[in-house]
N, C-alpha and C positions, 0 to 999 in steps of 0.2 A: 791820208790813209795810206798813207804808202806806205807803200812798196819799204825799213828798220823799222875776246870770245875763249878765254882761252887758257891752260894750265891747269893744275890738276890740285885740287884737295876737296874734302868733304863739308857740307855745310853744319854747323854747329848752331844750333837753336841758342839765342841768350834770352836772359831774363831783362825782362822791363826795365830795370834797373843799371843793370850792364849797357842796353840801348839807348838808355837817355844819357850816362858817362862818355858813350864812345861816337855820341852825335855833338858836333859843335852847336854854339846856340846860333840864333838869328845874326846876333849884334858880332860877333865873330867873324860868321862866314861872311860877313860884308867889310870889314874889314881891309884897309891899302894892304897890298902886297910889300914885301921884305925891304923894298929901296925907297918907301915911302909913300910911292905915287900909284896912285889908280892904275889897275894893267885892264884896258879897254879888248885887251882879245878875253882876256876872263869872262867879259861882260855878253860879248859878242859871240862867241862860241858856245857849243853846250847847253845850251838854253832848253826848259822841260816847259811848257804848254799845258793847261788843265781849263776846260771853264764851268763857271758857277753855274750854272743852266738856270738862274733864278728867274721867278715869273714874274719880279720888278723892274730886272733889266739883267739881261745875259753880260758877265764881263771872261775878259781873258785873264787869267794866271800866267804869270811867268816866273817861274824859281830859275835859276842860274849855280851850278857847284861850282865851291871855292875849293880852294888847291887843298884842305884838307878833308875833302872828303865830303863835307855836308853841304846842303841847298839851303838857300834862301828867296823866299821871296820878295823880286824885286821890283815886280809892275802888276800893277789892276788896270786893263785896257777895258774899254765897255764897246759891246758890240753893236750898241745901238739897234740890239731883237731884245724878244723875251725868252729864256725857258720854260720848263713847264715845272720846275720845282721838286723833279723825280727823276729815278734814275732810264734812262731811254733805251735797257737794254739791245746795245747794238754797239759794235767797233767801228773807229771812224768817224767818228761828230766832229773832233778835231783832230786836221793832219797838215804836214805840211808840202810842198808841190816838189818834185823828181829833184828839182835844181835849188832847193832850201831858200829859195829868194820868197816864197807865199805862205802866207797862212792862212788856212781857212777853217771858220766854226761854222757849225750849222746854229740856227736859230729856233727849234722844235717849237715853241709857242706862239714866233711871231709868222711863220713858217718864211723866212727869208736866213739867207747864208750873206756870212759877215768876209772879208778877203783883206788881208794884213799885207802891210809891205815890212818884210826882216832886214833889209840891206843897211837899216840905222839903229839905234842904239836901244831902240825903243819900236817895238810893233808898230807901224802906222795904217790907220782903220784905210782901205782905199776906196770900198764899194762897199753895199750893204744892198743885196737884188734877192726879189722875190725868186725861191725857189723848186716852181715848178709843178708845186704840190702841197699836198697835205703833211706839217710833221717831220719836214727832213729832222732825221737821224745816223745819217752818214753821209759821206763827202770823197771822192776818187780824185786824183791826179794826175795823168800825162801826158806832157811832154803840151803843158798850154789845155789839152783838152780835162774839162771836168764834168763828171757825174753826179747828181745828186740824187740819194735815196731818198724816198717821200715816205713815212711809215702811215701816213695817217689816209682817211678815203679808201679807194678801191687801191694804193699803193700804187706805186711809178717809180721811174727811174729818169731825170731831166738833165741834160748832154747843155754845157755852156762852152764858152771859148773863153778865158784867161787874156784877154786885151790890156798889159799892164795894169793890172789890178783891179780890174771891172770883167766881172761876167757877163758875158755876151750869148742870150740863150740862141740854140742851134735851130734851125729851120727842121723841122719834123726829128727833134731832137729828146720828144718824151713816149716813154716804151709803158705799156703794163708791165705786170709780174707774171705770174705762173696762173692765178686765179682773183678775179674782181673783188679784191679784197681778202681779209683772214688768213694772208699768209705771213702776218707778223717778220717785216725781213729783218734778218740780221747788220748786213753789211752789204756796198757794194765797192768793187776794186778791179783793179787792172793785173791782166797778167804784165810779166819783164817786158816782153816788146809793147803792149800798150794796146794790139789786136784781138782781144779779147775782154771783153766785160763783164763780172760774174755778180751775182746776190746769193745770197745764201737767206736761206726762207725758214725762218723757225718753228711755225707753227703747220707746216704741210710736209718738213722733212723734205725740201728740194734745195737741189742748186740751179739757179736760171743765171744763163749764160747768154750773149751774143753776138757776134763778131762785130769787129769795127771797120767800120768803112773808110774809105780815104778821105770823108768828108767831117767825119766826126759823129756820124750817124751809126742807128745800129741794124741788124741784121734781124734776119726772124729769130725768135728767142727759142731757145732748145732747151727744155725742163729736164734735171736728169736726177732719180730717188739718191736722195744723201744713203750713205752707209749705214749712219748710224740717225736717232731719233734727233732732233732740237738742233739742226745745223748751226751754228753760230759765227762766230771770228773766223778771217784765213786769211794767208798769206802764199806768195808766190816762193819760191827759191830762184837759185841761180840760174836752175835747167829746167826754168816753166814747171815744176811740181807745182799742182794746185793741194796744200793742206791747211785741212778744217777742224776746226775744233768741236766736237759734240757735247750737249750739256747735259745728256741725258741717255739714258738707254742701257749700259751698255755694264758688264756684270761689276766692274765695281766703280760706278757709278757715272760715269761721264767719261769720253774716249778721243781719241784725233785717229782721221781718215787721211791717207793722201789719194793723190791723182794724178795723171796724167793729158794733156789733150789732145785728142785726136787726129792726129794732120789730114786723114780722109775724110774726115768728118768736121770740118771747124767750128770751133769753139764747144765742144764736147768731151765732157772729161770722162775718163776712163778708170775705174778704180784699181789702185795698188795697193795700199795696205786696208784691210779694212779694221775699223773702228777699235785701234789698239788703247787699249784700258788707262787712263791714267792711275784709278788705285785711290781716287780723288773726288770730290763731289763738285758738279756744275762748272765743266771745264769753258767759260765760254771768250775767253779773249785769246791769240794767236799769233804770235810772230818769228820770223825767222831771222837766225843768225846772221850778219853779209857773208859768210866763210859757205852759205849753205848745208851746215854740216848738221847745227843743233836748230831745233823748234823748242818754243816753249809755251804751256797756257798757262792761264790766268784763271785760277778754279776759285769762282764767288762763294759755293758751298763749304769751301776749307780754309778759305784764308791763306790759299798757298801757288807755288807756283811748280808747276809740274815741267822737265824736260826731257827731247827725244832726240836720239841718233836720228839723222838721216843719211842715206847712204845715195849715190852718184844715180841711181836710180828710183829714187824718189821713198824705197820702203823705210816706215817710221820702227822704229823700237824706243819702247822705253827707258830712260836712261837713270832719270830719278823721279821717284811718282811727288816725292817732296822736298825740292830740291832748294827753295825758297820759302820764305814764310811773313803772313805779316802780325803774327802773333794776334790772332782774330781781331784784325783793321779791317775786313775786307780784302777783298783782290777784285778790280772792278774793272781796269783796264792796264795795258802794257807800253812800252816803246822802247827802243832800242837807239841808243846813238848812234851818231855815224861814228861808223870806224868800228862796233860791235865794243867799245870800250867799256860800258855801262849798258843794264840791264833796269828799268823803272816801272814800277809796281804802283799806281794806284788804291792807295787803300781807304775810299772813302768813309769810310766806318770810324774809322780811326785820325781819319782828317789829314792823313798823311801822302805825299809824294816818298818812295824809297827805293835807294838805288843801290842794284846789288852787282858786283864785279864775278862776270860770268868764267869760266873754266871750260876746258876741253873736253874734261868728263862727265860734264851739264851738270855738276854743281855751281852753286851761287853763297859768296859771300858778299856778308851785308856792307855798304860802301859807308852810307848816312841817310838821313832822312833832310824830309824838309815839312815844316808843321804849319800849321794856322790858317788851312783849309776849311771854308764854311762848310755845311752840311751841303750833302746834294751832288760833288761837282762830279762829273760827267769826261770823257774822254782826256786822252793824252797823247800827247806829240813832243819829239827833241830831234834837235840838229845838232 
């Protein structure tokens, strides 16, 4: 869950028709490169992350783009958990670790988190450890320390160590939420430095924050009322801005808050924009530009993808309330490549990975797709 631009035109809706002409097929985008031979950085690089969350056995997706344009999938890894065969409203089930050497899925059915080694050609499963709780649904990152969201029970938050690819739970390493239960969380994640731990709580309208300790422990937890109603997805920026995505509330329909935290107060966020409209229905997935300039959500209710100016002091404006689209596939989760080169839209509905080449003006043009997603899958991650 971590922690993942540029030029200027407008985005042009196509037809069905025109999307399946200007998307290579499977047998294509896998195809040797121009000198003949296999180009293994192709393979190796760029890589998109999705998994089945099925409730006969959780596997990992891996699509990989080829040089023109479109994805292919090129690995079913199995996580050796179960899903629950639904979608687990929450960012973050799959992410990958600060330093792109880890991948980690949550297991919501079996409740155990699955931890991948990337350094080879092919994800290698390393661990498979019980996590901590009921229903993890999300999964944090840094720098070795990890957090896992429990959705299920009275909900929790469980602190492991990253010991080359085995999770190592922490000694007084599991926190409550905001309230024993029915706070439906969304996600949880690290601010930039790592000292900070945030959930965002969908069903009470909170953000629970709390600081980290030099141990990998956490601090008394600080509840603080979201902006707007149904807090969902967020992401950090360059300058510690804490922004959230809302799903609900807000006059046309769904909105993104930013924030700030408090150095007097640690791990307390301060609001700066309040709940700026997308114009969009059910904004709930989040991420930010590497440039820290643009944000964008992932709005389930449109099928689309909404983008925001951000300015050096964290205030959101909107930039395009439908800047992306997946022609009703869904929009269910996001990720960003490194380098901000590619912009990845989960459209489960539609069965689809698609990736769209982001712009300075927070438009998105469509890059390609990649098809032949079972029903169900659940999060996304890329390197």
């Amino acid at each position: 869950m971590n922690t993942p631009t540029r030029r200027g035109f407008g985005l042009h809706l196509l037809a069905a028709s025109a999307v399946a002409a200007a998307v290579p097929s499977l047998a294509r985008a896998q195809s040797r490169g121009d000198d003949g031979r296999d180009d293994d950085n192709e393979w190796r690089t760029g890589r998109v992350y999705t998994a089945t969350n099925a409730i006969a056995g959780n596997e990992v997706l891996v699509f990989a783009p080829a040089r023109d344009g479109g994805l292919a999938m090129i690995q079913r890894v199995a996580t050796q958990g179960t899903g629950t065969g639904a979608g687990l409203g929450s960012q973050g089930s799959v992410t990958t670790s600060g330093d792109g050497r880890w991948l980690f899925v949550v297991n919501a059915g079996s409740s155990t988190v699955s931890t991948y080694s990337l350094r080879g050609r092919k994800p290698e499963l390393s661990s498979v450890v019980n996590a901590g709780g009921l229903m993890p649904t999300s999964v944090a990152e840094h720098d070795d320390l990890v957090y896992v969201m429990n959705a299920g029970g009275n909900g929790n938050v469980a602190g492991f160590r990253n010991v080359r690819g085995v999770l190592h739970p922490l000694g007084d390493g599991q926190r409550g939420l905001s309230a024993a239960g029915g706070t439906n969380p969304g996600q949880v994640g690290f601010n930039e430095d790592g000292d900070v731990l945030v959930v965002t709580e969908r069903l009470t309208s909170r953000i629970s924050s709390w600081r980290v300790r030099r141990d990998g422990t956490l601090g008394p937890i600080v509840v603080t009322p979201s902006s707007g109603t149904t807090p969902f997805g967020f992401a950090f920026d360059q300058r510690d801005h804490l922004l959230v995505s809302e799903a609900t509330g807000a006059p046309g329909g769904s909105a993104a808050s930013s924030y700030r935290l408090d150095e007097r107060a640690p791990a307390t966020p301060v609001l700066i924009s309040a709940s700026v409209p997308t114009n969009q229905r059910a904004a709930c997935w989040l991420v930010v530009a590497p440039s820290g300039r643009l944000a964008y959500t992932a709005n389930a209710g449109s099928s689309s993808i909404s983008s925001f100016r951000v300015d050096r002091y964290g205030r959101l404006e909107l930039a395009q309330a439908a800047a992306g689209s997946s022609n009703d596939g869904g929009a269910t989760d996001m990720a960003m490549a490194a380098g901000g080169r590619l912009l990845y839209l989960l459209a489960a509905r539609g069965q689809q990975v698609i990736a769209f080449r982001p712009y300075r003006d927070g438009s998105l043009e469509l890059a390609g797709t990649g098809n032949g997603l079972p029903a169900g899958c659940v999060g996304l991650a890329a390197d």
